[in-house]
C-alpha positions in Angstrom: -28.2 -30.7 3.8 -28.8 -27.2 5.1 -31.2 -24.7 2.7 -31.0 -21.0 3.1 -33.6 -19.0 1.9 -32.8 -17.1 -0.8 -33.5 -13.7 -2.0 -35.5 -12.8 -5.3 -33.2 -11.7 -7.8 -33.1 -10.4 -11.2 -30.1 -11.0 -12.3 -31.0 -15.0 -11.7 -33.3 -17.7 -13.2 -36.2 -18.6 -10.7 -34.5 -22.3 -10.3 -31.5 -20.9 -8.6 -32.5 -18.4 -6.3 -32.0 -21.5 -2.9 -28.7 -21.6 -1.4 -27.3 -25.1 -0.4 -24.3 -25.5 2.0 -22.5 -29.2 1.1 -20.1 -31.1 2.6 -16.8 -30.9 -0.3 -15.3 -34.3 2.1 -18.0 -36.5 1.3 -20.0 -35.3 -1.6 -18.2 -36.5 -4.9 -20.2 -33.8 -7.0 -17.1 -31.0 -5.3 -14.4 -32.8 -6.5 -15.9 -33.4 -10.1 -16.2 -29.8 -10.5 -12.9 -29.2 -9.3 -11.7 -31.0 -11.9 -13.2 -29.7 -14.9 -13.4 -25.9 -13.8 -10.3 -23.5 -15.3 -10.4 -21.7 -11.8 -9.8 -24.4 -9.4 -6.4 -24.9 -7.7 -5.0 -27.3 -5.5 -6.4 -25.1 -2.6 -9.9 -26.3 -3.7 -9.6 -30.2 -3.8 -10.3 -32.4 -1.1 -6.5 -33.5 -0.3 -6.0 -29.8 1.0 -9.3 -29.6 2.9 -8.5 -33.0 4.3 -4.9 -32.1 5.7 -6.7 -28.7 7.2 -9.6 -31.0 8.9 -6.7 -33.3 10.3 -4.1 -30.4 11.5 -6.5 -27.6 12.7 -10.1 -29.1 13.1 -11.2 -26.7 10.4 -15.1 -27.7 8.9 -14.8 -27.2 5.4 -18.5 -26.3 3.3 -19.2 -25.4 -0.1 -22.2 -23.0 -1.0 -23.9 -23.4 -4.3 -27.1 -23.1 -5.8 -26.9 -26.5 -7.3 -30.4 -28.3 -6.1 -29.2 -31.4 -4.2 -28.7 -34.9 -6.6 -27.8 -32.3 -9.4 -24.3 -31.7 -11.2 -23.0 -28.5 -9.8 -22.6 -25.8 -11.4 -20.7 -23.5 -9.0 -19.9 -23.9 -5.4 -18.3 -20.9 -2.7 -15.5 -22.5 -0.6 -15.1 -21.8 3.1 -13.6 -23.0 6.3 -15.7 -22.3 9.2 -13.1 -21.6 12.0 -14.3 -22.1 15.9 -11.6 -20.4 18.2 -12.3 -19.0 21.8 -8.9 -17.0 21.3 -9.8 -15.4 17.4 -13.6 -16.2 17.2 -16.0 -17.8 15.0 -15.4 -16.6 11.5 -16.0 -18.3 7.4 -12.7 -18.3 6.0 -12.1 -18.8 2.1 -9.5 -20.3 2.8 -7.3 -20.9 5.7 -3.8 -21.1 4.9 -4.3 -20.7 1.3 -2.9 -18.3 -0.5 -6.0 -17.8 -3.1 -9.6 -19.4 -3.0 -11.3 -18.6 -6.5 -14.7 -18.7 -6.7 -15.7 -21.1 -8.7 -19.0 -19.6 -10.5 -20.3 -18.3 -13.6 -20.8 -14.9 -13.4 -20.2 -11.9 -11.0 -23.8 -11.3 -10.7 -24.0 -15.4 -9.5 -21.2 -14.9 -7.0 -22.8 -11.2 -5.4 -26.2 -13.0 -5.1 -24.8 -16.0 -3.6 -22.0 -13.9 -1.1 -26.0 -12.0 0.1 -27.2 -14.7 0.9 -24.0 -16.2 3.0 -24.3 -12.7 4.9 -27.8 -12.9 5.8 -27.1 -15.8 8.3 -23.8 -13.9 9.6 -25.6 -13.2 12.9 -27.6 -16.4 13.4 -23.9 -18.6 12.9 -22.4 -16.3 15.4 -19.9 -15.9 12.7 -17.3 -12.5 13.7 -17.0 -12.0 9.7 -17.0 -13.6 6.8 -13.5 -13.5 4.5 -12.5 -13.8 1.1 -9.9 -14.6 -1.1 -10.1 -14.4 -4.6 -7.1 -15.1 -7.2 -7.5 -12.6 -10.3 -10.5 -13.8 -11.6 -11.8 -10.1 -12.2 -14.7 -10.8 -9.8 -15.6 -7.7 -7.8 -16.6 -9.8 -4.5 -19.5 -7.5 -3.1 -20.0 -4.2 -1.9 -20.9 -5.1 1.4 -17.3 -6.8 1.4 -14.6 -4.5 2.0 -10.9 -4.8 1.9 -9.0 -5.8 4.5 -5.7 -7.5 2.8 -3.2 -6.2 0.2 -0.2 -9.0 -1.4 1.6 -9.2 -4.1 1.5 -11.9 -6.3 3.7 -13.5 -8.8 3.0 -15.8 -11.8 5.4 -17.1 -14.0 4.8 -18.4 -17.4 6.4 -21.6 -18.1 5.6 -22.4 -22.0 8.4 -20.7 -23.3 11.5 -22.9 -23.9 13.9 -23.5 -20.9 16.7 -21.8 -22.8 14.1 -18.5 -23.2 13.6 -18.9 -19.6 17.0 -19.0 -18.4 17.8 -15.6 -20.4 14.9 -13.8 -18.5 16.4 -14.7 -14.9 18.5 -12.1 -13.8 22.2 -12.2 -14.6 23.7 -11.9 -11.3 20.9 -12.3 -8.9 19.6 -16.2 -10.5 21.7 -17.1 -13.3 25.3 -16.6 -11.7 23.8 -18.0 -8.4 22.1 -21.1 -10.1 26.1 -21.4 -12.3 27.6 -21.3 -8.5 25.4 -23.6 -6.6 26.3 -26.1 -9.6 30.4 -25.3 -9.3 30.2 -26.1 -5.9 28.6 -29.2 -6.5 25.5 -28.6 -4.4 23.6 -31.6 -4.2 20.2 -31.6 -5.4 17.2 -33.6 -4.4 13.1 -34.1 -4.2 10.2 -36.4 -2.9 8.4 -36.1 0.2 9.9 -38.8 2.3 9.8 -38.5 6.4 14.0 -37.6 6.2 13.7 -35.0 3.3 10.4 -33.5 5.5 12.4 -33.4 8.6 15.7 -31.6 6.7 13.1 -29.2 5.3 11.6 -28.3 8.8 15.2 -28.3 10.3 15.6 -25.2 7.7 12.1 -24.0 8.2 12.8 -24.0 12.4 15.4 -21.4 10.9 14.2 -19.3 9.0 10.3 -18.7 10.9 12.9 -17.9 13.9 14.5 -14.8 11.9 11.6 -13.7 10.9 10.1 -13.6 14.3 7.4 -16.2 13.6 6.9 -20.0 15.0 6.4 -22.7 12.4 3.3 -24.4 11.8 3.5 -28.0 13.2 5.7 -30.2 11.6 1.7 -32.4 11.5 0.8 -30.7 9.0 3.3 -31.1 6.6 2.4 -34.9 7.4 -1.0 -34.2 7.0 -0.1 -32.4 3.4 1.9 -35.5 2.2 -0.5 -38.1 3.3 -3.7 -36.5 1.7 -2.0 -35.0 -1.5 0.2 -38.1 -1.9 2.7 -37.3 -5.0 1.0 -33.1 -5.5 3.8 -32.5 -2.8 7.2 -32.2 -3.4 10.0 -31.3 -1.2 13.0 -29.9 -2.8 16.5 -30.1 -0.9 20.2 -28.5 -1.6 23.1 -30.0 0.4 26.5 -28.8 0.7 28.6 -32.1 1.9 26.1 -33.7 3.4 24.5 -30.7 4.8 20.8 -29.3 4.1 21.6 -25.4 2.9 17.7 -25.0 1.3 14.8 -25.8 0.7 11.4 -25.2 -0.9 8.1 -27.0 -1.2 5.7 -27.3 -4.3 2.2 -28.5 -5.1 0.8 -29.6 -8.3 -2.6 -29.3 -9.3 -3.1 -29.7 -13.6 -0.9 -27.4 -15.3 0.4 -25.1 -12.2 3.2 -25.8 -9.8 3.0 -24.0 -6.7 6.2 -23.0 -4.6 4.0 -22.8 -1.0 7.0 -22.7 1.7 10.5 -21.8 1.5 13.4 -21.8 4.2 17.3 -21.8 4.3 20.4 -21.9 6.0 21.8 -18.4 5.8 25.0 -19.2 6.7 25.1 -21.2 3.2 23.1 -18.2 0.8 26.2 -17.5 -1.0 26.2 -21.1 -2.7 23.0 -20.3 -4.9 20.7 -24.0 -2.7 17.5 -21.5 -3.4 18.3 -20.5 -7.1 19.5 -24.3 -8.1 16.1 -25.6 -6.4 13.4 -23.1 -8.2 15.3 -24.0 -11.4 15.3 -27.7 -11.0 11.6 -27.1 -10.3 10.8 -25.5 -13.0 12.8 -28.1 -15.6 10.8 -30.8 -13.9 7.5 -28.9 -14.5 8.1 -28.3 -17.9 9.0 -31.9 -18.0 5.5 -32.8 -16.9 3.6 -30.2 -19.1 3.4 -27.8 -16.5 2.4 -24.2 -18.1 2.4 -22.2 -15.0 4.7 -21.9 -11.6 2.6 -19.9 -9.2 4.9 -18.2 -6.7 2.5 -17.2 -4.4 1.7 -14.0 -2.4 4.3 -12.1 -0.7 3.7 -9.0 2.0 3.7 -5.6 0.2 6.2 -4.6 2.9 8.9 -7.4 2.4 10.9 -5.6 -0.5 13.3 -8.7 -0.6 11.1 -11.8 -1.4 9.2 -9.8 -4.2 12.3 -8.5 -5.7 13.6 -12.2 -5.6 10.2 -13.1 -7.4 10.6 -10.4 -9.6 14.3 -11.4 -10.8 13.0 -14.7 -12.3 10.8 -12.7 -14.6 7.8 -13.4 -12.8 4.5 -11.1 -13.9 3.7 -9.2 -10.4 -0.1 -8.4 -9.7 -2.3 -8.1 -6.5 -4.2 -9.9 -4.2 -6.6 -8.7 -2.4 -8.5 -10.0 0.4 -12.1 -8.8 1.6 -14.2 -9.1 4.7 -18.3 -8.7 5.8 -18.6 -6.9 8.0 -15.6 -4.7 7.2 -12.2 -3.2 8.8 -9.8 -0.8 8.0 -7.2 -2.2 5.5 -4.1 -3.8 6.9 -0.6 -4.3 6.6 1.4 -6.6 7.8 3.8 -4.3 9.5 3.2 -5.3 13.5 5.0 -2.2 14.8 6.4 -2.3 18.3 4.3 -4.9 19.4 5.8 -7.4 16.6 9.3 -6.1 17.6 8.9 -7.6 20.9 7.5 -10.8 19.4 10.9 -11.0 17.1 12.9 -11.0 20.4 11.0 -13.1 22.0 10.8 -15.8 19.5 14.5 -15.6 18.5 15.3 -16.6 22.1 13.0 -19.8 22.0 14.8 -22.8 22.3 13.2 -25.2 19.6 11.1 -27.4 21.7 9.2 -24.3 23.0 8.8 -22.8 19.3 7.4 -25.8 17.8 4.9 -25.8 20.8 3.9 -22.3 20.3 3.4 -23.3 16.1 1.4 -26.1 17.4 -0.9 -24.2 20.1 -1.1 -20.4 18.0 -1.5 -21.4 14.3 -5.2 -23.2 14.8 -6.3 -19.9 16.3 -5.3 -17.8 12.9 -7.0 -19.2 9.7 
């Protein structure tokens, strides 16, 4: 168990001034706080960490001052990411839309974050990355921002019927009264056929946005280790897939983490009919929260879908050691070429260039 010699602080008891880096895969004292911390998601617990080790080779390691055979009592979660194209970088967390820290204090979290930074050089780590939820953390000020999303929560206590009234009249409520006129078909599980309808759609949609999908392993990956956390959610029309979105579960929040369609089919309201079937089975299981997940600051479309549900919009944003100017995610003429490119892939060659690209970017 690696120890990293800590700073003197004031803002910390003498007893927790060491840093210890764990393994979250094989020590049972990560997934015991996981479980009783408010912060945690389903980005935190060892199913997801599992189906990134299998897809992408990613090491997962928690930092905490915890002494070793002790509960813990916080714990920093990264992905170290080895890639001769991108570099060697700590990523919290790959793939994941948010990684909350899960400490006490943001005087814990900068003292910890210090001592992380100190051994930047000696890990050969490019920079170190983080990103927090809305915990109301300030990271550090040697971390500067790199990332701006948007965010959407929706609160699922109120009743169905209060729900239903807040979705927008013409934009979810007509479309959801449509999709159920034309007696789209809906279903859910995570079965090998509905996973290989959904990535039919998903081959789809990552085409018109100029993107490759991530290999259809790790969907696999994500079933096997989260087991009955992952749901697929699939609208036919006659037979025929038209959309389809996937969730995760993790305590009280439902996660919608992909999304794709046939947009041939939009007009029947399959996207509409599937986030409101979602959402009566959460609140069938106690859910309180559907978390919709980030969305680029540029893509005026999917936040003002996210916003016609009645969703509450905030901001996520994403910080790096040693800093970088802020991003976007506009790629300008270089991602214009890439959208030609890519729409001209036959599916064979997209699905390999998911496969061979996506354990590069973290």
């Amino acid at each position: 168990m690696a120890t990293i010699t800590a700073f003197p602080t004031e803002a910390l008891s003498e007893s927790r001034t060491n840093l210890y880096a764990i393994d979250p895969l094989s020590d049972c004292r990560w997934a015991d706080l996981v479980e009783r911390h408010p912060k945690s998601s389903v980005f935190h617990t060892s199913g997801w960490l599992e189906a990134l080790r299998r897809t992408y080779g990613y090491t997962p390691v928690v930092y905490t001052t915890s002494r070793p055979e002790t509960e813990l009592t916080n714990g920093l979660l990264f992905c170290e990411i080895s890639s001769w194209l991108t570099g060697r970088r700590l990523v919290s967390l790959p793939f994941s839309d948010h990684c909350e820290p899960l400490v006490e204090s943001a005087a814990e979290l900068g003292h910890m974050l210090e001592l992380i930074g100190s051994d930047l050089e000696r890990n050969k780590w490019k920079y170190i990355e983080m990103r927090p939820g809305n915990s109301g953390f300030a990271v550090s000020p040697k971390f500067q921002p790199s990332e701006t999303f948007y965010f959407h929560s929706l609160d699922l206590r109120p009743s169905l019927d209060e729900l239903f009234r807040r979705f927008h009249k013409d934009c979810i409520q007509r479309k959801v009264r449509r999709a159920e006129r034309e007696h789209v078909v809906y279903e859910a599980g995570n079965s090998e056929s509905l996973l290989r309808m959904f990535y039919k759609l998903l081959l789809q949609t990552r085409r018109k946005q100029g993107l490759p999908p991530q290999p259809i392993e790790w969907y696999r990956n994500l079933i096997a280790c989260l087991g009955g956390q992952l749901k697929i959610h699939l609208a036919s029309k006659d037979g025929v897939p038209v959309a389809s979105i996937l969730t995760l579960a993790h305590k009280q929040v439902l996660i919608y983490k992909y999304g794709c369609s046939d947009p041939a089919f939009n007009q029947l309201g399959g996207t509409p009919l599937l986030f409101w079937n979602a959402i009566q089975e959460a609140k069938s299981s106690n859910i309180r929260e559907l978390d919709m997940g980030r969305s680029d600051c540029d893509n005026p479309g999917l936040v003002t879908f996210k916003d016609r549900w009645g969703a509450a919009r905030s901001t996520l944003t994403y910080s790096r050691f040693p800093g970088r100017f802020p991003q976007t995610s506009s790629r300008g003429w270089t991602g214009r070429i890439a959208n030609q490119v890519i729409s001209r892939m036959p599916d064979g060659l997209l699905t390999a260039a998911g496969r061979m690209l996506y354990r590069h970017v973290g």
